[in-house]
GUGU-619717 format. One record per atom (N, C-alpha, C, O): residue number from 0; residue in one letter; x, y, z. Coordinates in nm, 2 decimals, always signed. Atoms other than C-alpha are relative to their C-alpha. Last residue first. Example, Ala and Ser with C-alpha at 12.3 -4.5 7.8 and 13.67 -1.06 7.14 Angstrom:
 resi resn      X      Y      Z
    1    s  -0.09  -0.11  +0.00
    1    s  +1.37  -0.11  +0.71
    1    s  -0.08  +0.11  +0.08
    1    s  -0.03  +0.22  +0.09
    0    a  +0.09  -0.12  +0.00
    0    a  +1.23  -0.45  +0.78
    0    a  +0.09  +0.12  +0.00
    0    a  +0.19  +0.12  +0.07
//
This chain:
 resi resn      X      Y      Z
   58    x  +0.11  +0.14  +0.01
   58    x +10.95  +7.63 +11.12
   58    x  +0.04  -0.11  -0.08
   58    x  -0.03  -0.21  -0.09
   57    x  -0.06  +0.11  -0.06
   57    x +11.14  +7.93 +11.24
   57    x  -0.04  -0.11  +0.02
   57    x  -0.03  -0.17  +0.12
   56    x  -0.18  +0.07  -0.02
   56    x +11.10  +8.14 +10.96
   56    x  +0.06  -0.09  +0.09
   56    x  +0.16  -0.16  +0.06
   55    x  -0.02  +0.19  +0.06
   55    x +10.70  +8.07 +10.98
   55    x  +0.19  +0.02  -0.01
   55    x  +0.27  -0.07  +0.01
   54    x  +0.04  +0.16  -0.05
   54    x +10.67  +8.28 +11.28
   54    x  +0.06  -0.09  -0.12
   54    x  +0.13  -0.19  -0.12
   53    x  -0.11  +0.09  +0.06
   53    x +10.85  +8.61 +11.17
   53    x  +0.00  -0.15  +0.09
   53    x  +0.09  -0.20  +0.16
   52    x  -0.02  -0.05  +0.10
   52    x +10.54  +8.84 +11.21
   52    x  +0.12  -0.10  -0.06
   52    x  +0.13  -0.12  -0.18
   51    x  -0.02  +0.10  +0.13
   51    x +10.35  +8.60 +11.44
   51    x  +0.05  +0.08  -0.13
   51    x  +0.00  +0.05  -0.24
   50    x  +0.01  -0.02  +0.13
   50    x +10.42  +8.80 +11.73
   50    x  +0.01  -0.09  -0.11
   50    x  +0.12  -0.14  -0.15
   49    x  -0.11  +0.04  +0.07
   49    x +10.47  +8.70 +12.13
   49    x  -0.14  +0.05  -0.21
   49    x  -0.26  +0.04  -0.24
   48    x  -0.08  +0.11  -0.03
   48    x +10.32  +8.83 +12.44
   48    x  +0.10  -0.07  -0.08
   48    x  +0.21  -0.11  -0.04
   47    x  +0.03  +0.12  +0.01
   47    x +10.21  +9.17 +12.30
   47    x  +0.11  -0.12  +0.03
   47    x  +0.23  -0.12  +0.00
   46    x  -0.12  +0.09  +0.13
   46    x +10.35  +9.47 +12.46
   46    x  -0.04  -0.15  -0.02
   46    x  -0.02  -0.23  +0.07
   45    x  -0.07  +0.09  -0.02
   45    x +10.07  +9.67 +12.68
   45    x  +0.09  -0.07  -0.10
   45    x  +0.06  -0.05  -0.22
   44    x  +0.11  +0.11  -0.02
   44    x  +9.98  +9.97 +12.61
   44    x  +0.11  -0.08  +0.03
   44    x  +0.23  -0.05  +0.04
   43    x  +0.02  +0.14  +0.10
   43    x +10.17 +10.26 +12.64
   43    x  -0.04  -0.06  -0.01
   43    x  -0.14  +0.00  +0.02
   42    x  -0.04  +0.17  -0.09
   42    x +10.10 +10.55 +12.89
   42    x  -0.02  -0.03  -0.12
   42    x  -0.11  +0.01  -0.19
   41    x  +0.08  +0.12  +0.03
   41    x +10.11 +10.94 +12.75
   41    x  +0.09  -0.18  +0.05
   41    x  +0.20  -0.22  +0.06
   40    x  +0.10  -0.01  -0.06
   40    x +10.18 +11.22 +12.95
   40    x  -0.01  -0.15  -0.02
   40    x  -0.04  -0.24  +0.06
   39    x  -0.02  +0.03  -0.10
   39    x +10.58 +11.24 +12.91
   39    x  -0.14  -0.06  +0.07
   39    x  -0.13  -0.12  +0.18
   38    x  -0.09  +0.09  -0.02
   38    x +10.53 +11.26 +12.55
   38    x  -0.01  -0.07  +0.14
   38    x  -0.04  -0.19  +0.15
   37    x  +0.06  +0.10  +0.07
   37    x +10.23 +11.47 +12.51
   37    x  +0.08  -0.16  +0.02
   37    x  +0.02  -0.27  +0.03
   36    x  +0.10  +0.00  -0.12
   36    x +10.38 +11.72 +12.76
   36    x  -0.11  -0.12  -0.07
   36    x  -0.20  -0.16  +0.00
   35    x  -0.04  +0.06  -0.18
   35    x +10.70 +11.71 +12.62
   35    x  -0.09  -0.07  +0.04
   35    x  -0.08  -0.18  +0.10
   34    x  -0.03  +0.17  +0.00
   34    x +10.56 +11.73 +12.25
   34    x  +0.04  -0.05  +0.14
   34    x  +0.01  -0.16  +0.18
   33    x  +0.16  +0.10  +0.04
   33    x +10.33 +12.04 +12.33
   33    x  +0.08  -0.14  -0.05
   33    x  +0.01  -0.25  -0.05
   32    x  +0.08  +0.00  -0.13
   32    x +10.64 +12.24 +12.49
   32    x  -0.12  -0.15  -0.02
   32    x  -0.14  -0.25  +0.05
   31    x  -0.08  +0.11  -0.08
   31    x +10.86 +12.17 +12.21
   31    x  -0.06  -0.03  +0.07
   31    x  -0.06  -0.15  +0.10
   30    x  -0.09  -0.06  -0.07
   30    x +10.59 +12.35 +11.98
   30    x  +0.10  -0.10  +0.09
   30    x  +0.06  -0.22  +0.10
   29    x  -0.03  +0.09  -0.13
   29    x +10.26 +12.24 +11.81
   29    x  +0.14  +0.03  +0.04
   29    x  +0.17  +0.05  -0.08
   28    x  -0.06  -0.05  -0.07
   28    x +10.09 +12.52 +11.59
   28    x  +0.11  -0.07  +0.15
   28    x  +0.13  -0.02  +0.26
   27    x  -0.19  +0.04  -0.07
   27    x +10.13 +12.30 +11.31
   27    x  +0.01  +0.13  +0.10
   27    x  +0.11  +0.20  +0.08
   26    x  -0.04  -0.18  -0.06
   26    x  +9.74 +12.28 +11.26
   26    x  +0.17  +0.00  +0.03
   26    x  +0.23  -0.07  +0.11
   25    x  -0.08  +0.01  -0.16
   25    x  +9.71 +11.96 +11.04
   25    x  -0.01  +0.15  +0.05
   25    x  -0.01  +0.25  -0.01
   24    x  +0.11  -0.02  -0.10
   24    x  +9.44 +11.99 +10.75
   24    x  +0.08  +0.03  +0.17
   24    x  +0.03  +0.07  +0.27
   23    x  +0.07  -0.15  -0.01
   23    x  +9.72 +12.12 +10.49
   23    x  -0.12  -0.04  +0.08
   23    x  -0.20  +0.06  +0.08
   22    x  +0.15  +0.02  -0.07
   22    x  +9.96 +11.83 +10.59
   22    x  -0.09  +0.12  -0.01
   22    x  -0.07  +0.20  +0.08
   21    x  +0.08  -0.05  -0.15
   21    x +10.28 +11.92 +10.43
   21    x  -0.10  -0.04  +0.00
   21    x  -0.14  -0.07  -0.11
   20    x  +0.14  +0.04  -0.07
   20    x +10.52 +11.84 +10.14
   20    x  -0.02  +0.08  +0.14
   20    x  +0.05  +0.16  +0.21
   19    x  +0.00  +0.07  -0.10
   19    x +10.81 +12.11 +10.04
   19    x  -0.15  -0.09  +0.01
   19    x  -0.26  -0.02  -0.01
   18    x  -0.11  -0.02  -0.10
   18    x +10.98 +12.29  +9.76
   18    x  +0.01  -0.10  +0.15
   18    x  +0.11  -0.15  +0.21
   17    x  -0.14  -0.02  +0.06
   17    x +10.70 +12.31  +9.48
   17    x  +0.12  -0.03  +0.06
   17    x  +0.20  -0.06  -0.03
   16    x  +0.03  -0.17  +0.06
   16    x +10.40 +12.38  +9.74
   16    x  +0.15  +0.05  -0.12
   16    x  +0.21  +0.15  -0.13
   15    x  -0.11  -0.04  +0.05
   15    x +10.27 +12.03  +9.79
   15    x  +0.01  +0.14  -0.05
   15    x  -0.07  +0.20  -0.10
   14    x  -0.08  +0.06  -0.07
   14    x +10.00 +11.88  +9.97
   14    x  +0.12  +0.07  -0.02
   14    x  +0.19  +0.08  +0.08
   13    x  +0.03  -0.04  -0.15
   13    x  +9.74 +12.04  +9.78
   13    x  +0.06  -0.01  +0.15
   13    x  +0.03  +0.05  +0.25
   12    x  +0.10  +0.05  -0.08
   12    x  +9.95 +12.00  +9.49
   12    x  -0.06  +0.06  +0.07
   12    x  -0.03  +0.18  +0.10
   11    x  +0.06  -0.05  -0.15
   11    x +10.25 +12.09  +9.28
   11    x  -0.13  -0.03  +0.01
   11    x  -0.18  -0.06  -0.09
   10    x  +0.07  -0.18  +0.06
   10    x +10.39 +11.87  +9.00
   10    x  -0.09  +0.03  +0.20
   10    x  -0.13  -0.03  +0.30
    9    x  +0.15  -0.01  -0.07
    9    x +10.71 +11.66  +9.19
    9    x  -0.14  +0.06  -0.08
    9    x  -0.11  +0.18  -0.09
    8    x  +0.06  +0.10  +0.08
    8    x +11.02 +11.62  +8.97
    8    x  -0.16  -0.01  +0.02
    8    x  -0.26  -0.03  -0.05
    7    x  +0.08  -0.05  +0.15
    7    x +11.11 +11.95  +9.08
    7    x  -0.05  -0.11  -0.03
    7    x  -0.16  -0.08  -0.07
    6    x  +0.14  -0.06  +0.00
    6    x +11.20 +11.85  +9.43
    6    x  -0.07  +0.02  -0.08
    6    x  -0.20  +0.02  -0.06
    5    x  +0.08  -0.09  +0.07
    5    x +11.53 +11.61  +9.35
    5    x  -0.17  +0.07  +0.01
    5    x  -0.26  +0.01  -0.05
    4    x  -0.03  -0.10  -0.13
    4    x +11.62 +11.41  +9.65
    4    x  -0.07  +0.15  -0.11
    4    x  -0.14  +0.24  -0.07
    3    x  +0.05  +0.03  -0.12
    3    x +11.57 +11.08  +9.42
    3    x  -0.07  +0.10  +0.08
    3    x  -0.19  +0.08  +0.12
    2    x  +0.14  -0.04  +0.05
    2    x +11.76 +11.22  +9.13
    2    x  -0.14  -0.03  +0.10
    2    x  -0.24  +0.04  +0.09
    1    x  +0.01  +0.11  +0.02
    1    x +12.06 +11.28  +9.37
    1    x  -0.18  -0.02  -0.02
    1    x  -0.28  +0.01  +0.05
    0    x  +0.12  +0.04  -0.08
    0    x +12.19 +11.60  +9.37
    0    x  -0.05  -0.13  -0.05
    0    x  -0.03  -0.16  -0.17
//
């Protein structure tokens, strides 16, 4: 296993239960159903016109 992927290295937490992270404020009762319906509901915004994230490369 690759020391990386290794769990033990972790010490346990509020977040952590030895084995796995988690969200302890989240409710995980959410389901296939509740992503569909989140999915399919929600509208996108608009897509900015143009991004200055890789402006100065082309300068």
């Amino acid at each position: 296993m690759n020391s990386l992927t290794q769990a033990s290295e972790y010490p346990k937490s509020d977040h952590y239960d030895g084995k796995k992270f988690f969200n302890p404020e989240k409710n995980n009762t959410n389901n296939l159903y509740d992503f569909l319906k989140w999915k399919l509901s929600s509208k996108p915004g608009p897509w900015p016109k143009h991004s200055l994230l890789f402006a100065n490369w082309f300068l």
